[in-house]
mmJSON file of the N, C-alpha and C atoms, coordinates in Angstrom:
{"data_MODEL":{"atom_site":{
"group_PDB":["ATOM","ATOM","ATOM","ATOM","ATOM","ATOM","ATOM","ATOM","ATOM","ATOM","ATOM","ATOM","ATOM","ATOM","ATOM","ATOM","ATOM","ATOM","ATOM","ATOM","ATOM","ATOM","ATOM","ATOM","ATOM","ATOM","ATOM","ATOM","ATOM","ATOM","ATOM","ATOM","ATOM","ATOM","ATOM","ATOM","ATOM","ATOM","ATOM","ATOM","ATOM","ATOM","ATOM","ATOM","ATOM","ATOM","ATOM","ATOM","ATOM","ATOM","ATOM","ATOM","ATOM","ATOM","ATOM","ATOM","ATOM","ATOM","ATOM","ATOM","ATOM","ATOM","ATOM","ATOM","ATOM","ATOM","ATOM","ATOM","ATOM","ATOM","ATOM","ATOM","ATOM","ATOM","ATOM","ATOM","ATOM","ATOM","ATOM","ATOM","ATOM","ATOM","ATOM","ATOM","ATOM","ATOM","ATOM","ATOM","ATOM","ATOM","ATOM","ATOM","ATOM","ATOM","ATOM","ATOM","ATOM","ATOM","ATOM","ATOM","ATOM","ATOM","ATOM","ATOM","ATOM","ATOM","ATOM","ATOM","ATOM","ATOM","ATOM","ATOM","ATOM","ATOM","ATOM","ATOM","ATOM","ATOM","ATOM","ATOM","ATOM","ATOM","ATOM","ATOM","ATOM","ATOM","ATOM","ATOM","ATOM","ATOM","ATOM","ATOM","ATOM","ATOM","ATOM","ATOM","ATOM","ATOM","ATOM","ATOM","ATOM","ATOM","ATOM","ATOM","ATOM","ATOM","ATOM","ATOM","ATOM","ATOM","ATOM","ATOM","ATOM","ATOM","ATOM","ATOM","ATOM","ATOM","ATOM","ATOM","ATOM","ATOM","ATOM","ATOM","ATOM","ATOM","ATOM","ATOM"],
"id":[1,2,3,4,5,6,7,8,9,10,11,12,13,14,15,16,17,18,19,20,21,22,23,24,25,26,27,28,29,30,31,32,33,34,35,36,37,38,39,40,41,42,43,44,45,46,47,48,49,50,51,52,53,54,55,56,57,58,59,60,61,62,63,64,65,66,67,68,69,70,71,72,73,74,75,76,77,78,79,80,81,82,83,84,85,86,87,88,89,90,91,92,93,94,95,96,97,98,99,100,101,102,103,104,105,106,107,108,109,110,111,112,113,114,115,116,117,118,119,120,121,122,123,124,125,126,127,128,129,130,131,132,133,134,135,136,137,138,139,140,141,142,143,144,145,146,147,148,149,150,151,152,153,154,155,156,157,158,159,160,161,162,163,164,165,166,167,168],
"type_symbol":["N","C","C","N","C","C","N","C","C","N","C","C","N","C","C","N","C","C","N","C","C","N","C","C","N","C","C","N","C","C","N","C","C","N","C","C","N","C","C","N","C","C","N","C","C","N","C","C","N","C","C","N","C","C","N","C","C","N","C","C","N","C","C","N","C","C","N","C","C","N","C","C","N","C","C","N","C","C","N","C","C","N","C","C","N","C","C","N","C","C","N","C","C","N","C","C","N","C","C","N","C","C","N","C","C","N","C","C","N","C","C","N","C","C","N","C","C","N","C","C","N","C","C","N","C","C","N","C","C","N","C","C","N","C","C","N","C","C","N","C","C","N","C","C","N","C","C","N","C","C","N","C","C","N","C","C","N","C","C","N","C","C","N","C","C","N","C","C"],
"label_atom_id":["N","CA","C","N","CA","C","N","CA","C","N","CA","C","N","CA","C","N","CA","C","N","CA","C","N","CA","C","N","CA","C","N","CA","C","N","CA","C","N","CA","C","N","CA","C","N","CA","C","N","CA","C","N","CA","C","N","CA","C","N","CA","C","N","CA","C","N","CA","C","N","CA","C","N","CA","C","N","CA","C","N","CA","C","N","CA","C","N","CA","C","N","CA","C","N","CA","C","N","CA","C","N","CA","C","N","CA","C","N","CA","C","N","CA","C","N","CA","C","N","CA","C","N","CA","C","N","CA","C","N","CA","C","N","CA","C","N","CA","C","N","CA","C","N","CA","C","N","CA","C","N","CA","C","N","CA","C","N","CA","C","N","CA","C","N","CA","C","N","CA","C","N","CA","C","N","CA","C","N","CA","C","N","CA","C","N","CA","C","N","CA","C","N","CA","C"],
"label_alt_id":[null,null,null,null,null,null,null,null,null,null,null,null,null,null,null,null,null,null,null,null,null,null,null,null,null,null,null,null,null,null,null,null,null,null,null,null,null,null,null,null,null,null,null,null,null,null,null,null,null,null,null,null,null,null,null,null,null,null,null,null,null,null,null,null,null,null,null,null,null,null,null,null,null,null,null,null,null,null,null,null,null,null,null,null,null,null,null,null,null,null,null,null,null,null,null,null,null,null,null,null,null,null,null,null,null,null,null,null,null,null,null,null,null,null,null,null,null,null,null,null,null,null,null,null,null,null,null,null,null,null,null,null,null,null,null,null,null,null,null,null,null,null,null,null,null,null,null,null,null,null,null,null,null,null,null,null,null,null,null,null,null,null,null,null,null,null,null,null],
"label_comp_id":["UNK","UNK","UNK","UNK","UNK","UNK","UNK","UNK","UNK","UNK","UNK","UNK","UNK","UNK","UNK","UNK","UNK","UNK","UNK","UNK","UNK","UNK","UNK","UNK","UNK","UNK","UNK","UNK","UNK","UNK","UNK","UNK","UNK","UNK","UNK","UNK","UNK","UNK","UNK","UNK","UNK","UNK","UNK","UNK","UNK","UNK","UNK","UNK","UNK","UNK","UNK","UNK","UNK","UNK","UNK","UNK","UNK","UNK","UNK","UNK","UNK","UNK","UNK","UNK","UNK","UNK","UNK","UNK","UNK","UNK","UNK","UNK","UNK","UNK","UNK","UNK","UNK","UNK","UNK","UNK","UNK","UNK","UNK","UNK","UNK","UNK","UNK","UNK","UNK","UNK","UNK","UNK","UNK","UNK","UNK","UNK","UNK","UNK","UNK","UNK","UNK","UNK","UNK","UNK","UNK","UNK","UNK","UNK","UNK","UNK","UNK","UNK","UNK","UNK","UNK","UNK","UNK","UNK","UNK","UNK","UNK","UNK","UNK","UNK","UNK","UNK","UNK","UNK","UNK","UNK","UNK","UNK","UNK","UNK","UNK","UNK","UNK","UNK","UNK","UNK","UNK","UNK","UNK","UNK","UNK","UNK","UNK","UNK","UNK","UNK","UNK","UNK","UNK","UNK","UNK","UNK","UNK","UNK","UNK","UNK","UNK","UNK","UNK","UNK","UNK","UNK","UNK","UNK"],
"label_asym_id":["A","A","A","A","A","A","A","A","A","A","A","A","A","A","A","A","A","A","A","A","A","A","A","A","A","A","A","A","A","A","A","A","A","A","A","A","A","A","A","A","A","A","A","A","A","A","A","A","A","A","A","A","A","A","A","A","A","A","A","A","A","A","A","A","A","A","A","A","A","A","A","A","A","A","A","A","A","A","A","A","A","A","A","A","A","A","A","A","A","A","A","A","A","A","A","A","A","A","A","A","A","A","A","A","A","A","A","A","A","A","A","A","A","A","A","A","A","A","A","A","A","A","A","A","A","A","A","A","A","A","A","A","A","A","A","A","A","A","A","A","A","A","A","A","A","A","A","A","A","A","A","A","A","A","A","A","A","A","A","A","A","A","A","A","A","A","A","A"],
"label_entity_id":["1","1","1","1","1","1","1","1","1","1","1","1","1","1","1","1","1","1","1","1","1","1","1","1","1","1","1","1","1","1","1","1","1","1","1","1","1","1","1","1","1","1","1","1","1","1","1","1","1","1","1","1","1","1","1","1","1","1","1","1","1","1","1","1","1","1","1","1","1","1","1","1","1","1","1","1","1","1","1","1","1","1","1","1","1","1","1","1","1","1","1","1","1","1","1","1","1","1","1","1","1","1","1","1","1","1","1","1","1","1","1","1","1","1","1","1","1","1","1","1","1","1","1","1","1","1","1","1","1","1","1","1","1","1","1","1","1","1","1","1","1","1","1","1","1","1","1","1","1","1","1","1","1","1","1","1","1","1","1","1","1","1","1","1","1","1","1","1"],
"label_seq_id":[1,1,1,2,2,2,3,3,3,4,4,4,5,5,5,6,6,6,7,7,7,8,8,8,9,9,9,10,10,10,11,11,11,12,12,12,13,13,13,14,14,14,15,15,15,16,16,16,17,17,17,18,18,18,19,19,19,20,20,20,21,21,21,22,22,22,23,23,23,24,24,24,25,25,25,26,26,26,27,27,27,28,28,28,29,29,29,30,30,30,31,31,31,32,32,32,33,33,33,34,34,34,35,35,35,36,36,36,37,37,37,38,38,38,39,39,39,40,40,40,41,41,41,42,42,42,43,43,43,44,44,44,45,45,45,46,46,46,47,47,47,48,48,48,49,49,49,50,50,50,51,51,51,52,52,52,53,53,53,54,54,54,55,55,55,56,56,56],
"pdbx_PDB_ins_code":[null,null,null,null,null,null,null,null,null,null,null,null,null,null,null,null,null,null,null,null,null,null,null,null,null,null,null,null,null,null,null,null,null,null,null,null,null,null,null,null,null,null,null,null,null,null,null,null,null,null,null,null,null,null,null,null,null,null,null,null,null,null,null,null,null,null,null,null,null,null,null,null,null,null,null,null,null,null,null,null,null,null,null,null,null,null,null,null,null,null,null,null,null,null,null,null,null,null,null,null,null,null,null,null,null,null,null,null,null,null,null,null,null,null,null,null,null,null,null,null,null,null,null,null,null,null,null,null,null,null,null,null,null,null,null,null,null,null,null,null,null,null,null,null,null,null,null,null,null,null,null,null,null,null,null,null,null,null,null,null,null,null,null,null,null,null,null,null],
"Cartn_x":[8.22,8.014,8.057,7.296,7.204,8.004,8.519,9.163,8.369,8.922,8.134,7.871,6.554,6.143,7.103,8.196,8.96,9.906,10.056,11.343,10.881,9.587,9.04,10.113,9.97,10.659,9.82,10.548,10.55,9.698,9.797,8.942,7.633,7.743,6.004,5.229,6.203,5.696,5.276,5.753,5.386,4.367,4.319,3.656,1.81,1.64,0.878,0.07,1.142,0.798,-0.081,0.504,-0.102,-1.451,-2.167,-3.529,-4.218,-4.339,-5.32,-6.465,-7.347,-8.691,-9.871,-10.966,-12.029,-12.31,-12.939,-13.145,-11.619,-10.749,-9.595,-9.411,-9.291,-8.446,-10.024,-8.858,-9.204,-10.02,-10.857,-10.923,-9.646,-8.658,-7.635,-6.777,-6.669,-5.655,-6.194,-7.338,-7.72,-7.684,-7.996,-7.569,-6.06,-5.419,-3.92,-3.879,-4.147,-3.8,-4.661,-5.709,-6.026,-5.438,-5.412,-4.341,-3.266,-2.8,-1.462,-2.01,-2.862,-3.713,-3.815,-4.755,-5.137,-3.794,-2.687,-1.374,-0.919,-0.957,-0.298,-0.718,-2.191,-3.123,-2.984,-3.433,-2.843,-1.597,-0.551,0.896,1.02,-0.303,-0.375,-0.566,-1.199,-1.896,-0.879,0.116,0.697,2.246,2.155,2.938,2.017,1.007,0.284,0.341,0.001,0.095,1.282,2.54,3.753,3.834,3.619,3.686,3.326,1.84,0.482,1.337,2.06,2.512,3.93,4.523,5.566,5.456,4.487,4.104,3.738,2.761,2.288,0.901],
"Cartn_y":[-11.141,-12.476,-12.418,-12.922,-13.165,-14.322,-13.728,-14.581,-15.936,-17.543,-18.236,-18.079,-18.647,-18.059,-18.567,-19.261,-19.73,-18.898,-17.743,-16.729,-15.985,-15.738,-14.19,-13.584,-12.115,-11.175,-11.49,-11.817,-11.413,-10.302,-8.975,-8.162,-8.066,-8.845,-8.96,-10.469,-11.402,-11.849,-11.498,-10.688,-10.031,-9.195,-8.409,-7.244,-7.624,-9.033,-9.532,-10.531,-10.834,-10.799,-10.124,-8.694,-7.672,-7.98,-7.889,-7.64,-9.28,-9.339,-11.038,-10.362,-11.439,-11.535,-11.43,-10.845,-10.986,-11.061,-11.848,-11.708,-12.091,-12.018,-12.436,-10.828,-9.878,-8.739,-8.347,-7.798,-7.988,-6.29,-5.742,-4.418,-3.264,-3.88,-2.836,-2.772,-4.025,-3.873,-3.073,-3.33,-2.216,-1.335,-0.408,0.316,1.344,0.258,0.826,0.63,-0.198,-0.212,0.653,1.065,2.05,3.298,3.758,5.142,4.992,4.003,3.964,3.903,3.54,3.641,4.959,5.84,7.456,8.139,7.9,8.475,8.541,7.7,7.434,8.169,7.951,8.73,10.009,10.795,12.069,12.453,11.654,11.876,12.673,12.179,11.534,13.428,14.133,15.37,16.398,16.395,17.379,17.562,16.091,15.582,16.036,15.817,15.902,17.758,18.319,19.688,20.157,19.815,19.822,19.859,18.524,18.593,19.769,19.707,20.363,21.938,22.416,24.044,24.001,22.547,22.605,22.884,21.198,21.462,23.363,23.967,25.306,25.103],
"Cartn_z":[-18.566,-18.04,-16.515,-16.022,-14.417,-13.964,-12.994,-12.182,-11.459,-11.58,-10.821,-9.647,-8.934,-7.71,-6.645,-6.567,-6.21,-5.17,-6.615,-6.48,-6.079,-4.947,-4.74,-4.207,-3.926,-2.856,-1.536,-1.403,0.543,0.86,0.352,0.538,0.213,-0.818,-1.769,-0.788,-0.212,1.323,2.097,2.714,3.75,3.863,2.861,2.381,2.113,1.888,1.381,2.864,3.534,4.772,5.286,5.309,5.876,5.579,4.761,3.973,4.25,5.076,5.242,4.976,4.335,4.052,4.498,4.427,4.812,6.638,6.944,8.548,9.539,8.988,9.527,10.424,9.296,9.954,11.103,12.515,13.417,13.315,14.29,13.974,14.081,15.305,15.539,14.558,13.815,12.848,11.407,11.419,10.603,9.973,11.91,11.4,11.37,12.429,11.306,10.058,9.521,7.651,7.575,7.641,7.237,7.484,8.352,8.988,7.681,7.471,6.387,5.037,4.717,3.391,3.367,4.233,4.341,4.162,4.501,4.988,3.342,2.509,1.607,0.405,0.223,-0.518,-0.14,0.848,1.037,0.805,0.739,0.39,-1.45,-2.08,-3.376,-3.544,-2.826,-3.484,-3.59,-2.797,-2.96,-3.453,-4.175,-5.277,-6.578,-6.78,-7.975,-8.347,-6.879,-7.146,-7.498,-7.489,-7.295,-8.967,-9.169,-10.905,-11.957,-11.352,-11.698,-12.268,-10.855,-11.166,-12.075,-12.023,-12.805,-14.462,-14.271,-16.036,-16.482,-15.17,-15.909,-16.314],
"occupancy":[1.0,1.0,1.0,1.0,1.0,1.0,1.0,1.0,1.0,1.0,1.0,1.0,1.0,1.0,1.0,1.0,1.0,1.0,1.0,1.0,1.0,1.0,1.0,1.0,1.0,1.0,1.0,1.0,1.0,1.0,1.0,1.0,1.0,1.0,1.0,1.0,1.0,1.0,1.0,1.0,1.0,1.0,1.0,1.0,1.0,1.0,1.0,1.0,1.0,1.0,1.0,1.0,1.0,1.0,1.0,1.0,1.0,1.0,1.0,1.0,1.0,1.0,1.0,1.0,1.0,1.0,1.0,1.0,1.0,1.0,1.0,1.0,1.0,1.0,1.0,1.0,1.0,1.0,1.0,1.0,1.0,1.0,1.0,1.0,1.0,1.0,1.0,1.0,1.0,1.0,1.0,1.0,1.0,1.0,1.0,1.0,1.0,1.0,1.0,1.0,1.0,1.0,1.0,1.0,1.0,1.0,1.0,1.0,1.0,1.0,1.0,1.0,1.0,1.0,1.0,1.0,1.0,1.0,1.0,1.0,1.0,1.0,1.0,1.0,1.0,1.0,1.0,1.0,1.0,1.0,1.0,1.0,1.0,1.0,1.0,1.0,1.0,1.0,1.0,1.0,1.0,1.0,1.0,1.0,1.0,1.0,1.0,1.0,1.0,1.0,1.0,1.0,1.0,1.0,1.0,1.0,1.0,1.0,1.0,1.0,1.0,1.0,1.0,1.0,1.0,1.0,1.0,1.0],
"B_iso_or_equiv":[0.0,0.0,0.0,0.0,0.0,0.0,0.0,0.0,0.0,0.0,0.0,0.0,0.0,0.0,0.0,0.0,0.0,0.0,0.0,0.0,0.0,0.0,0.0,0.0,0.0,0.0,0.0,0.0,0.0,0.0,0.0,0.0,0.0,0.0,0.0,0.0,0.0,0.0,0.0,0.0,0.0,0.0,0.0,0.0,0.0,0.0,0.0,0.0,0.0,0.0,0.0,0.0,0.0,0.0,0.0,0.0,0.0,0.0,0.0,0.0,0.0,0.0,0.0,0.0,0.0,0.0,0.0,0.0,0.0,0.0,0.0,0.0,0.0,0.0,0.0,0.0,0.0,0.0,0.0,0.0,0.0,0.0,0.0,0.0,0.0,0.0,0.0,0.0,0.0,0.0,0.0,0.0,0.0,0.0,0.0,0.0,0.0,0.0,0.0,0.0,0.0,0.0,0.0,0.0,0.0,0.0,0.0,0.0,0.0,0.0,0.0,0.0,0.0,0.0,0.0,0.0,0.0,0.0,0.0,0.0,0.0,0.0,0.0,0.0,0.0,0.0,0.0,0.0,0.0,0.0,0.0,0.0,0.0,0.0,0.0,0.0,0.0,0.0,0.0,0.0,0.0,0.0,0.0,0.0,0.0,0.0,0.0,0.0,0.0,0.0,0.0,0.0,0.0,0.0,0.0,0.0,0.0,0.0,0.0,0.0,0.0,0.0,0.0,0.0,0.0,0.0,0.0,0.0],
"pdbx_formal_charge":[null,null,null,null,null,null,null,null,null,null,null,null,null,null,null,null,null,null,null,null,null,null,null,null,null,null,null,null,null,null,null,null,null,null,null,null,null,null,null,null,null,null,null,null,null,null,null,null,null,null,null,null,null,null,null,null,null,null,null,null,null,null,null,null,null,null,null,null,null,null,null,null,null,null,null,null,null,null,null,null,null,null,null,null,null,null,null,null,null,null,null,null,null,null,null,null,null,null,null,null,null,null,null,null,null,null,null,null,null,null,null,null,null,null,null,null,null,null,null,null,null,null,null,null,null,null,null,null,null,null,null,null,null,null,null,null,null,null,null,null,null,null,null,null,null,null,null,null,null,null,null,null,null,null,null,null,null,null,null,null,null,null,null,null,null,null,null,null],
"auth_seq_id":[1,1,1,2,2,2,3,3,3,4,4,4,5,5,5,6,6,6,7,7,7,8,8,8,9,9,9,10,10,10,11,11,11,12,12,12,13,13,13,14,14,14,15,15,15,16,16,16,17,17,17,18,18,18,19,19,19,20,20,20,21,21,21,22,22,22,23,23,23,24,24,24,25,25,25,26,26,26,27,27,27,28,28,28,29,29,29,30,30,30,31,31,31,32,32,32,33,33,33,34,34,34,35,35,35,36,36,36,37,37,37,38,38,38,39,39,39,40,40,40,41,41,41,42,42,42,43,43,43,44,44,44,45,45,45,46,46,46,47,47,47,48,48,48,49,49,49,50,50,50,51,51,51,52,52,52,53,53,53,54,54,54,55,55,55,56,56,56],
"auth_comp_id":["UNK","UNK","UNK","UNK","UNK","UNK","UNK","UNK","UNK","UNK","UNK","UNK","UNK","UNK","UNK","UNK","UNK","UNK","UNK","UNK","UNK","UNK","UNK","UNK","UNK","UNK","UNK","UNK","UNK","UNK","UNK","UNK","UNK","UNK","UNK","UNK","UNK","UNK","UNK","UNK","UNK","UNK","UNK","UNK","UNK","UNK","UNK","UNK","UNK","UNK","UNK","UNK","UNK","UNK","UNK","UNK","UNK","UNK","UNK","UNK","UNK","UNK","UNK","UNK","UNK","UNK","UNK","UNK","UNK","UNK","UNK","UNK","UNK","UNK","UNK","UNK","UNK","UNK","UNK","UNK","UNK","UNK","UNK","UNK","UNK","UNK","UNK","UNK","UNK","UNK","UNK","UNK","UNK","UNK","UNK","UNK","UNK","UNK","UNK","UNK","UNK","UNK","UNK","UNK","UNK","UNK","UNK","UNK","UNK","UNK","UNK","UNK","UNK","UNK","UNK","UNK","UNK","UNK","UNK","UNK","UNK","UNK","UNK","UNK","UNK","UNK","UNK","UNK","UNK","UNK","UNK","UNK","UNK","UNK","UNK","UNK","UNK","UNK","UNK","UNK","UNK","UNK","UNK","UNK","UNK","UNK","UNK","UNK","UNK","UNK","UNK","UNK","UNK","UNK","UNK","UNK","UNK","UNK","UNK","UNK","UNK","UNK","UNK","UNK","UNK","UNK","UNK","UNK"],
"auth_asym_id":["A","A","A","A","A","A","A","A","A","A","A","A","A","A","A","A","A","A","A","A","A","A","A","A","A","A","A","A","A","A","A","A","A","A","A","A","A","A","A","A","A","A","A","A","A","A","A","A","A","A","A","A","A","A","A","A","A","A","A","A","A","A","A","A","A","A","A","A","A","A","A","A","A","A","A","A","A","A","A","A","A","A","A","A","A","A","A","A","A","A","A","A","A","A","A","A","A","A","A","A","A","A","A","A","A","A","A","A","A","A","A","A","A","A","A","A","A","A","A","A","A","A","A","A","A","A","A","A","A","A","A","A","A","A","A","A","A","A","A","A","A","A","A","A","A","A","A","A","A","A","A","A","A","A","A","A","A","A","A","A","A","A","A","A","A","A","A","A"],
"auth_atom_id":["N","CA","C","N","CA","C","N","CA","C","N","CA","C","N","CA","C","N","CA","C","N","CA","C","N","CA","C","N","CA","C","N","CA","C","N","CA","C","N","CA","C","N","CA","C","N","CA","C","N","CA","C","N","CA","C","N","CA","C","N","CA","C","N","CA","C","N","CA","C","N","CA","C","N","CA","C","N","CA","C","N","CA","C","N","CA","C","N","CA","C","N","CA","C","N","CA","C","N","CA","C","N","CA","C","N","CA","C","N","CA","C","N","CA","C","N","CA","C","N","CA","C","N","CA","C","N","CA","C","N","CA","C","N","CA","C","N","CA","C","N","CA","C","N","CA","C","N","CA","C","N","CA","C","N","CA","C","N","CA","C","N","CA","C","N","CA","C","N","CA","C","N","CA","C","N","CA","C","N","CA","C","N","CA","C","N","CA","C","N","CA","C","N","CA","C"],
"pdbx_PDB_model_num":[1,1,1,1,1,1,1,1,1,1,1,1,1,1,1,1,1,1,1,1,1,1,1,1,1,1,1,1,1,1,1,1,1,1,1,1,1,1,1,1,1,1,1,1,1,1,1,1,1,1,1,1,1,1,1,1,1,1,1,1,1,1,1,1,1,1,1,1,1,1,1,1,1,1,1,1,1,1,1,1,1,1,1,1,1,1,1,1,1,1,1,1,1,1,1,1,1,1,1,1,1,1,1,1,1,1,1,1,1,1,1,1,1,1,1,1,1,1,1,1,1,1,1,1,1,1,1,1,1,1,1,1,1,1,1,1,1,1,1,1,1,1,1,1,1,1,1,1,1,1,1,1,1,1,1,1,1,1,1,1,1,1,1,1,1,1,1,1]
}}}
């Protein structure tokens, strides 16, 4: 069951902030979220490889 929209987190505020819509985001801001999008996804590979040699 979900919580009413009432009770958000604070973080899922903010966070959601971040990400404005359409012609809002400016170009510079961009592309920082992007830099942090790229940052995160690359984070992703060498966790996966990590697994990858565990499983065997």
């Amino acid at each position: 069951m979900t919580p009413p929209a009432t009770t958000r987190l604070p973080w899922l505020t903010r966070a959601a902030a971040w990400f404005p819509r359409g012609a809002e985001l400016r170009d510079e801001d961009f592309a920082d979220r992007h830099r942090v999008v790229r940052l995160v996804l690359a984070a992703h590979v060498p966790v996966l490889f990590g697994l990858t040699l565990l499983a065997g």
